[in-house]
VOBA-1610 file (N, C-alpha, C; in pm, whole numbers, padded with zeros to 5 digits, always signed):
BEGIN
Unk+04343-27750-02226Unk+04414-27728-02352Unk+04564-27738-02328Unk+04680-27800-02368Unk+04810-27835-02381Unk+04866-27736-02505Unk+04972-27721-02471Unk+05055-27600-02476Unk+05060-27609-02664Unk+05078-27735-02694Unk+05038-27715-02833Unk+04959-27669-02907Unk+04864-27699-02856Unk+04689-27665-02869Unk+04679-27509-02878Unk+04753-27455-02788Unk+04748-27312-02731Unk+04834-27250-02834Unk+04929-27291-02892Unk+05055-27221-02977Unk+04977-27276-03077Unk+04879-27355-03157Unk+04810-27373-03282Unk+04708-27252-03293Unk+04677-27230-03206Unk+04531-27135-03214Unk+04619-26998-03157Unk+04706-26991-03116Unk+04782-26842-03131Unk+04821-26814-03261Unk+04887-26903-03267Unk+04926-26846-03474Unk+04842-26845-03552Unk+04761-26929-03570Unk+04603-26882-03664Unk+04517-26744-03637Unk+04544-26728-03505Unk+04414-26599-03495Unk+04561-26506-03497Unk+04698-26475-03482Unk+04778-26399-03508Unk+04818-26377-03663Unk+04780-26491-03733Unk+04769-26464-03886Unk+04627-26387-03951Unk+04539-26472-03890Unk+04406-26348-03903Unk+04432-26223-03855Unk+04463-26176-03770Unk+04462-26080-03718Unk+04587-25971-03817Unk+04659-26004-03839Unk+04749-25944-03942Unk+04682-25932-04087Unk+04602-26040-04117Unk+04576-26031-04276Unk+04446-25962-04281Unk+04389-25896-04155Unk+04227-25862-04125Unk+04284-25686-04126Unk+04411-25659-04050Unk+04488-25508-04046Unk+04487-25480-04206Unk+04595-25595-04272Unk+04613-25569-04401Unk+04562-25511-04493Unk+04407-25600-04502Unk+04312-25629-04607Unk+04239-25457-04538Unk+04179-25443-04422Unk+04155-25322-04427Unk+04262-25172-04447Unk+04344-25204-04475Unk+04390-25113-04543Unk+04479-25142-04680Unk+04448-25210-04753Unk+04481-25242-04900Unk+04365-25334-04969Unk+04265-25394-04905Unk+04196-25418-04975Unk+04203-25590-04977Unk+04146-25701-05041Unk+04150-25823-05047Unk+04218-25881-05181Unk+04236-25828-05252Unk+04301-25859-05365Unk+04441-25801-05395Unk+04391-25672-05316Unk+04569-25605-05319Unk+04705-25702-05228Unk+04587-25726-05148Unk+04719-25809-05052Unk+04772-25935-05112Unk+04911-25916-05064Unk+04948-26034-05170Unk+04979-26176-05060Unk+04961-26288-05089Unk+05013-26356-04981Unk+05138-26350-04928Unk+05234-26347-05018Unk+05386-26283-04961Unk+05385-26185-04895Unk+05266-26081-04897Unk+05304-26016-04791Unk+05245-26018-04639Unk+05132-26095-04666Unk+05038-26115-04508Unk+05173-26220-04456Unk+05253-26315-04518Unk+05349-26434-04468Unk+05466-26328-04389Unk+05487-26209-04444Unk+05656-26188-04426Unk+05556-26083-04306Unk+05462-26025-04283Unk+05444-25926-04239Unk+05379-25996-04109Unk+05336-26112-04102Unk+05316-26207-03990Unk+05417-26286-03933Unk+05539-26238-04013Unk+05650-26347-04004Unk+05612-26506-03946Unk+05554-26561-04043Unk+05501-26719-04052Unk+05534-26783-04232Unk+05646-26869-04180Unk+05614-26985-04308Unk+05473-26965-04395Unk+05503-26988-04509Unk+05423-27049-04607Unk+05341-27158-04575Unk+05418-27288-04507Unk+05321-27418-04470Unk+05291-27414-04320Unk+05292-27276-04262Unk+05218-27263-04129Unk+05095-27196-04222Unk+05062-27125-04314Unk+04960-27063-04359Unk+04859-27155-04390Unk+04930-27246-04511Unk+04873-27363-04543Unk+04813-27505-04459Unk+04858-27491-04365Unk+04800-27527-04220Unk+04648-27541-04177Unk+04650-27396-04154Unk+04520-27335-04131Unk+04458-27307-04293Unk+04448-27289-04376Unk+04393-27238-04480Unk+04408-27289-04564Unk+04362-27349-04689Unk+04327-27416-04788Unk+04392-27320-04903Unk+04339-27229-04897Unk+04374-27093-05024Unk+04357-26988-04924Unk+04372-26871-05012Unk+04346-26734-04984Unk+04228-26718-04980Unk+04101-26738-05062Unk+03979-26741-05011Unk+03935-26852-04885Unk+03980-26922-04858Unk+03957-26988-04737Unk+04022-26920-04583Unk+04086-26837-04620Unk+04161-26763-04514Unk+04055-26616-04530Unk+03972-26552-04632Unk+03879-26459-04599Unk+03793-26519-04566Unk+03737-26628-04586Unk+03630-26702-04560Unk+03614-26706-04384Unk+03765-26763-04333Unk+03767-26770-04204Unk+03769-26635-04110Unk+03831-26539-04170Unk+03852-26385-04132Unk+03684-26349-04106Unk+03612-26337-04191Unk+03519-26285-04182Unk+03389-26395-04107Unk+03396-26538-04110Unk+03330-26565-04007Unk+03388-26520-03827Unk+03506-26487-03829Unk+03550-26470-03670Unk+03502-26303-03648Unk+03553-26218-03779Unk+03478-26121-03753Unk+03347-26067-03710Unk+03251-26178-03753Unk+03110-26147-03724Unk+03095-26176-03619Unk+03170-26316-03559Unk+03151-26387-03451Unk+03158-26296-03318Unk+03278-26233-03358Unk+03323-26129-03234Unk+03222-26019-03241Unk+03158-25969-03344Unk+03097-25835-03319Unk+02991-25867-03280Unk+02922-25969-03393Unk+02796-25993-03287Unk+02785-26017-03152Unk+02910-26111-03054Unk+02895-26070-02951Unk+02861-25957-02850Unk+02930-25867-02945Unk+03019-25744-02890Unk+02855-25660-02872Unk+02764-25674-02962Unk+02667-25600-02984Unk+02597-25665-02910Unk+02570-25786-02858Unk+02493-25833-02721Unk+02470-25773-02609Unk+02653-25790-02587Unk+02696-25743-02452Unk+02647-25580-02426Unk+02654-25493-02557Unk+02594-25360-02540Unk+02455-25335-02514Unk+02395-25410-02588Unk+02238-25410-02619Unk+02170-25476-02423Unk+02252-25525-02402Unk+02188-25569-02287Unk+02240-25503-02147Unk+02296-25405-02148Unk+02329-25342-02062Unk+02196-25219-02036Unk+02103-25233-01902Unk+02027-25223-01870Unk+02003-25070-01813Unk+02129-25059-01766Unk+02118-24856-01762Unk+02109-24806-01866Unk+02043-24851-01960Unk+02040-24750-02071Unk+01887-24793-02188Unk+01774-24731-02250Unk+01724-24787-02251Unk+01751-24894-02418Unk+01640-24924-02501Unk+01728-24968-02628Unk+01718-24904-02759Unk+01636-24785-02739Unk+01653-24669-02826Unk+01748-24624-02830Unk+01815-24619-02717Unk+01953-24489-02697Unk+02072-24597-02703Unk+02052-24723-02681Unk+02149-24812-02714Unk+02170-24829-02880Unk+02039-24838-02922Unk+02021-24775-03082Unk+02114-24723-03178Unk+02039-24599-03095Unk+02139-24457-03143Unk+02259-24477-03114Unk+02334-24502-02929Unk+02444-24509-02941Unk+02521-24584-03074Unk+02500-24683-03106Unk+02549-24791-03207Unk+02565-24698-03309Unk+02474-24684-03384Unk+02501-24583-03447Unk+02571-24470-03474Unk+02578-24400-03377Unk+02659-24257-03339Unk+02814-24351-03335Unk+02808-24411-03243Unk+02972-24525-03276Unk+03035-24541-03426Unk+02927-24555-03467Unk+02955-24615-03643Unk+02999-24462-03731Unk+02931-24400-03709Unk+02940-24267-03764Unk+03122-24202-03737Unk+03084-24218-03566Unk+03252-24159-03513Unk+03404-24213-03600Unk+03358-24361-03548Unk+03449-24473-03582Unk+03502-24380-03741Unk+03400-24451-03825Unk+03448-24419-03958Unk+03452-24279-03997Unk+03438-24135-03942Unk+03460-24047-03979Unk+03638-24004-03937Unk+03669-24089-03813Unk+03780-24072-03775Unk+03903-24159-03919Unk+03850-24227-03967Unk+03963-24292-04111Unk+03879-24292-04217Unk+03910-24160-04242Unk+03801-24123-04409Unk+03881-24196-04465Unk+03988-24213-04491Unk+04055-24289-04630Unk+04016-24468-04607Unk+04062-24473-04488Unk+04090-24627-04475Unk+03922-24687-04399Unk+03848-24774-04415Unk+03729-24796-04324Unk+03811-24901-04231Unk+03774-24868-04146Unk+03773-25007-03964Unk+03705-25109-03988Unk+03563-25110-04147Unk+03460-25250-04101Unk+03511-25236-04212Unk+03503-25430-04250Unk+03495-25510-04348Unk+03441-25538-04379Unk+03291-25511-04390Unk+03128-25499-04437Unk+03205-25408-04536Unk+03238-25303-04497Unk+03235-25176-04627Unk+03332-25185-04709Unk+03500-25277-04656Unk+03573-25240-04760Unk+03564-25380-04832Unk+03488-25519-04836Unk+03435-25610-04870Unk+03350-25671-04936Unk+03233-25582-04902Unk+03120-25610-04968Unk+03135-25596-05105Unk+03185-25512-05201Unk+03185-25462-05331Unk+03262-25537-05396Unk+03357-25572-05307Unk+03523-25616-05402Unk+03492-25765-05400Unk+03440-25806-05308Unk+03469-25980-05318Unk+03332-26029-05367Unk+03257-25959-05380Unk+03078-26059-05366Unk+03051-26124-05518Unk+03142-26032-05586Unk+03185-26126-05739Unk+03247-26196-05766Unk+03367-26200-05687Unk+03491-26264-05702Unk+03505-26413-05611Unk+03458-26400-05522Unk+03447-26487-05425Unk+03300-26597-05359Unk+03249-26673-05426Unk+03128-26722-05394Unk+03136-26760-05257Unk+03228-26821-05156Unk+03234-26870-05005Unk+03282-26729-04946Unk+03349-26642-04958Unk+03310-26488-04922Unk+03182-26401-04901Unk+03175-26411-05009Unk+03000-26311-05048Unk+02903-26422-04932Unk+02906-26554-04933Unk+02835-26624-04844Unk+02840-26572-04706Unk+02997-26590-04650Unk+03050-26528-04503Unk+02963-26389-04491Unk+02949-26297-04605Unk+02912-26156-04545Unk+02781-26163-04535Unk+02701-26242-04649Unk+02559-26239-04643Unk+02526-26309-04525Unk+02592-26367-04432Unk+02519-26473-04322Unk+02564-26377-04249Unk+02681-26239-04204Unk+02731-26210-04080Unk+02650-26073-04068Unk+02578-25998-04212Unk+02469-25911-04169Unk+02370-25970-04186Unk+02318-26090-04202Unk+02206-26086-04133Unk+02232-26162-03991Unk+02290-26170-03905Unk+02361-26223-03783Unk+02320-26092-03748Unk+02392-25963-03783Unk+02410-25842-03710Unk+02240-25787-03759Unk+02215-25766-03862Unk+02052-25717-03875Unk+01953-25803-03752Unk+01974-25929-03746Unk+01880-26017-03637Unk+01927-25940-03496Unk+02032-25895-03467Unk+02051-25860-03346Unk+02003-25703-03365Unk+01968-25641-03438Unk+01935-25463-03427Unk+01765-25523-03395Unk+01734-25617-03517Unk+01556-25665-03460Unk+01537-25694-03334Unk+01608-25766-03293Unk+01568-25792-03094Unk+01598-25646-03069Unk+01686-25571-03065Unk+01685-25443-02993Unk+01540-25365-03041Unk+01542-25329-03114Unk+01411-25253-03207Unk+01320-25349-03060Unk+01282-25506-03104Unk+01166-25543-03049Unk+01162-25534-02916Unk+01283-25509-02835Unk+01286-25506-02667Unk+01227-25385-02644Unk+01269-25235-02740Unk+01256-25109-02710Unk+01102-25076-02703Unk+01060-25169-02836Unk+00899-25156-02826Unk+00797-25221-02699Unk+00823-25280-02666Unk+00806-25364-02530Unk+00808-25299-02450Unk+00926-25224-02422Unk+00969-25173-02255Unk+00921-24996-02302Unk+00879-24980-02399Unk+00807-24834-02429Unk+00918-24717-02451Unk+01028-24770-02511Unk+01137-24629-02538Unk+01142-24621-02666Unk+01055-24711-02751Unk+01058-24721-02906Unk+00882-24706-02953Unk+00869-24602-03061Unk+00789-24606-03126Unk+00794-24645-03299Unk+00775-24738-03367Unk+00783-24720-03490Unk+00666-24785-03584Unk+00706-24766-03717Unk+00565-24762-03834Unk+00567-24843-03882Unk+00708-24945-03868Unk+00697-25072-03980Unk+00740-25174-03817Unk+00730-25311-03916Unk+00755-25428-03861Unk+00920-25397-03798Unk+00973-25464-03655Unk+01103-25486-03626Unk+01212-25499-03734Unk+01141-25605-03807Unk+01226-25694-03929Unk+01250-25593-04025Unk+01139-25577-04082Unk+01166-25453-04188Unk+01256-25308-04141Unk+01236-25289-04009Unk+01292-25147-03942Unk+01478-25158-03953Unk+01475-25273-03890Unk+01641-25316-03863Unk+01714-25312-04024Unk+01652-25392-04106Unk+01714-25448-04250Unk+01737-25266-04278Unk+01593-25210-04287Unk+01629-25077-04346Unk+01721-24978-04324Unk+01747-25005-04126Unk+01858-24872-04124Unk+02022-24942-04115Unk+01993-25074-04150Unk+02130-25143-04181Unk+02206-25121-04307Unk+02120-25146-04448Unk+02145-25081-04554Unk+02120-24903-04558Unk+02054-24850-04466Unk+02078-24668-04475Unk+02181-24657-04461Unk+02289-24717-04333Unk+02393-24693-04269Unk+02473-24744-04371Unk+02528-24860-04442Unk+02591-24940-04514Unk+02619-24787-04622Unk+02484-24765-04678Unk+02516-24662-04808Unk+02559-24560-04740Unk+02518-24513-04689Unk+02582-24378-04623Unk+02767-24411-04577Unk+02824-24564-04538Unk+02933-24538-04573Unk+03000-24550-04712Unk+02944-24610-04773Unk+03029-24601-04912Unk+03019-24527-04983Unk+02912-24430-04940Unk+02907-24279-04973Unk+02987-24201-04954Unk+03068-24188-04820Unk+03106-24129-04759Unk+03297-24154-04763Unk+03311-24251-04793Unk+03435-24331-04924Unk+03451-24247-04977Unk+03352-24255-05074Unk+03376-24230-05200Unk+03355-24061-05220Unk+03266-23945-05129Unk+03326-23834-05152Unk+03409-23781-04991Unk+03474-23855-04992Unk+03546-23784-04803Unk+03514-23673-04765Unk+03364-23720-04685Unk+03273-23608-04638Unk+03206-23734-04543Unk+03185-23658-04419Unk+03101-23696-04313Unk+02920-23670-04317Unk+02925-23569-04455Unk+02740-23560-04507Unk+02648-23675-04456Unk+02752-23769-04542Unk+02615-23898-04532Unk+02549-23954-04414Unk+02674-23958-04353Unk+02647-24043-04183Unk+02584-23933-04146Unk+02615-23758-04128Unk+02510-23680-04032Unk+02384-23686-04087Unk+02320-23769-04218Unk+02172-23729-04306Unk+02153-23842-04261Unk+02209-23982-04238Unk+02207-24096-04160Unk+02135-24126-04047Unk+02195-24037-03960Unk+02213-24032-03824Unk+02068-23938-03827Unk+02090-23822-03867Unk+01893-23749-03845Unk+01759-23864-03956Unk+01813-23925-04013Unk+01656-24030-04070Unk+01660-24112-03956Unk+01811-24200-03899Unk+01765-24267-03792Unk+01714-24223-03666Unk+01707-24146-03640Unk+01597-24070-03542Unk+01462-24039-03538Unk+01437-24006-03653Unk+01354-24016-03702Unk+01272-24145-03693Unk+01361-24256-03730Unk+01307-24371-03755Unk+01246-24423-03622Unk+01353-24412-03543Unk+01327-24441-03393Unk+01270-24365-03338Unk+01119-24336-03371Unk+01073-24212-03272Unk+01070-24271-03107Unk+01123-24159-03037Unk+01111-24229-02850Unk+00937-24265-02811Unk+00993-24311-02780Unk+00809-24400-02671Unk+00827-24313-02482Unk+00732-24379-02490Unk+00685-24282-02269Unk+00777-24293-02187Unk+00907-24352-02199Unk+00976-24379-02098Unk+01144-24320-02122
//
């Protein structure tokens, strides 16, 4: 890669990365482009560069977002000192921490996203519907490894198990928004245990 190459793809993911801070804490419509430009300190036709519109710049935000987490949830899920029940739970218990620590503001863009753009935005609402089920397909391999290696017991199908405590968790944060109370995630957190009963090992 030549040094150009390298300073093109620094300023694009340094403009994402500013308008991804932004948007989680003002929202996708609140942000104005004048201010992701002055607050990235980048031209107007460096924006226009990379991005078509403003929905083509969430469009791109939220495919890199998934891109990275789903990694991120690989690399956990397959770490072998641990079994994939409790890798499970850990995930979970993460999710719970994470967002109880910024009751006002959420860290995921699943939660402060999903509501505001899935009307407004048809190539948005697309990005989110493909990046949970990206992230639901990766809780099903965990679910299906755990059952395998005997640290997972459960009553429904993988598929069905994952989808369900993806939307438990999902409502339980916009629950949890909307009355700034940590309730939901701890009633969360005891069904998913539940859900995951442990197996022999």
């Amino acid at each position: 890669m030549n040094k150009t190459t390298s300073t093109t793809n620094s300023t694009c993911e340094h403009i994402l990365d500013v308008g991804e801070e932004l948007i989680l804490n003002l929202g996708f419509t609140a942000m104005g482009l004048n201010e992701l430009l002055a607050t990235a300190g980048v031209p107007k036709g460096s924006f226009y560069h990379y991005f078509k519109s403003k929905e083509k710049f969430g469009e791109a935000m939220l495919t890199r977002y998934f891109s990275d987490y789903v990694i991120m949830l690989k690399e956990k899920f397959s770490d072998g000192q641990k079994t994939q029940r409790q890798h499970l739970l850990d995930y979970f218990s993460h999710w719970m921490t994470q967002s109880c620590e910024t009751v006002c503001h959420s860290k995921c863009l699943v939660v402060k996203l999903a509501g505001e753009v899935s009307d407004l935005s048809e190539v948005m609402r697309e990005a989110l519907d493909s990046g949970i089920t990206r992230v639901i397909a990766q809780l099903q391999s965990s679910i299906e490894s755990g059952v395998e290696e005997g640290s997972l017991v459960i009553e429904e199908s993988p598929e069905l198990l994952a989808d369900s405590l993806y939307s438990l968790w999902l409502g339980a944060a916009l629950r949890a928004k909307v009355n700034r109370s940590d309730a939901p995630f701890v009633s969360a957190m005891q069904r998913t245990e539940r859900l995951l009963k442990p197996g022999t090992i």
